[in-house]
N, C-alpha and C positions, 0 to 999 in steps of 0.2 A: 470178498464180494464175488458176486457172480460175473464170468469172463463174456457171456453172452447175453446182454440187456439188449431187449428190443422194445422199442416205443418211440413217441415223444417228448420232448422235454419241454417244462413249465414255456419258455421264449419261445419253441415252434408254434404252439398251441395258443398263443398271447397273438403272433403273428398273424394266423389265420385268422384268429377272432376279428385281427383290426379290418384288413382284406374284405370280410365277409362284411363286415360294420360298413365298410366307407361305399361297398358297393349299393349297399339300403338307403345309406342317405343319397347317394346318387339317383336310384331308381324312382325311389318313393314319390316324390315331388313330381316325376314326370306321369306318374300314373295317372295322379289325382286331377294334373291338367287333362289329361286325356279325354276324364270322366263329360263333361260338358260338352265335346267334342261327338263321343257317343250318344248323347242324350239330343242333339243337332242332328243327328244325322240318321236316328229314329225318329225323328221328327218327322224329316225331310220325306222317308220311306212311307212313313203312314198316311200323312199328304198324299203320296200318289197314290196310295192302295186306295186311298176312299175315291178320290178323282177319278178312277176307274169303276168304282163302285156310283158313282153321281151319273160318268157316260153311262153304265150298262142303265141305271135307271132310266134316264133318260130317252134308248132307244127301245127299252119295254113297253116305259109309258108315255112317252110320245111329249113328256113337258119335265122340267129341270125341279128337283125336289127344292121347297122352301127351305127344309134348316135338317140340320141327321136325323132330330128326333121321328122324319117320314123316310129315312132311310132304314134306320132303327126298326121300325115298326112293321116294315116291307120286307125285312130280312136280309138287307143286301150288308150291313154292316153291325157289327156287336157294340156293348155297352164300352165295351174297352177300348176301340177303337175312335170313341169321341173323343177322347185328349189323350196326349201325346207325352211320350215316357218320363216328360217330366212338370206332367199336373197341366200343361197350356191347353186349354177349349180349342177344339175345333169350329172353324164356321162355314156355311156355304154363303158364298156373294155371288148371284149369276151365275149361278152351275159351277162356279170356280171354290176349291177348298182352298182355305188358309188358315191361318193360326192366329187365336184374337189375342193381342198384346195389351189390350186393356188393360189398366192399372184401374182397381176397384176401390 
């Protein structure tokens, strides 16, 4: 046989497999929590960008827009910008944005 083999053998290679295994199942899970986390907290950010977008309206035109679709229309906000990265409507109540939780 040959005096100088270099490599790994079937058990190192077995090893690292598990290593790499046990760290997936460990990660995985917490990603996936994550996700909902992410999708709250673009929420939360879109909220204020239109809130901002309702004040500028507001001191352009001198009275608090009825619903987005007059903000929409006025140019201060896009179509994408009416709900929130995970399909929830926006509403305005009193110049104030929120997210309608309505169950339809």
């Amino acid at each position: 046989m040959f005096k100088n083999q270099k490599g790994f053998t079937l058990i190192e290679m077995l090893i690292v497999l598990l290593i790499i295994s046990v760290l997936i199942i460990l990660i995985v899970p917490n990603l996936s929590d994550k996700s909902k986390k992410v999708y709250t907290k673009g929420c939360e950010a879109l909220v204020s960008v239109v809130q901002g977008q309702v004040d500028s309206y507001k001191i352009d035109k001198g009275n608090n827009p009825t619903n987005l679709d007059v903000l929409k229309s006025a140019g201060y906000i896009s179509e994408k910008q009416m709900t929130c990265p995970n399909d929830d409507p926006l509403i305005i109540t009193d110049g104030t944005v929120g997210v309608s939780t309505a169950i339809e």
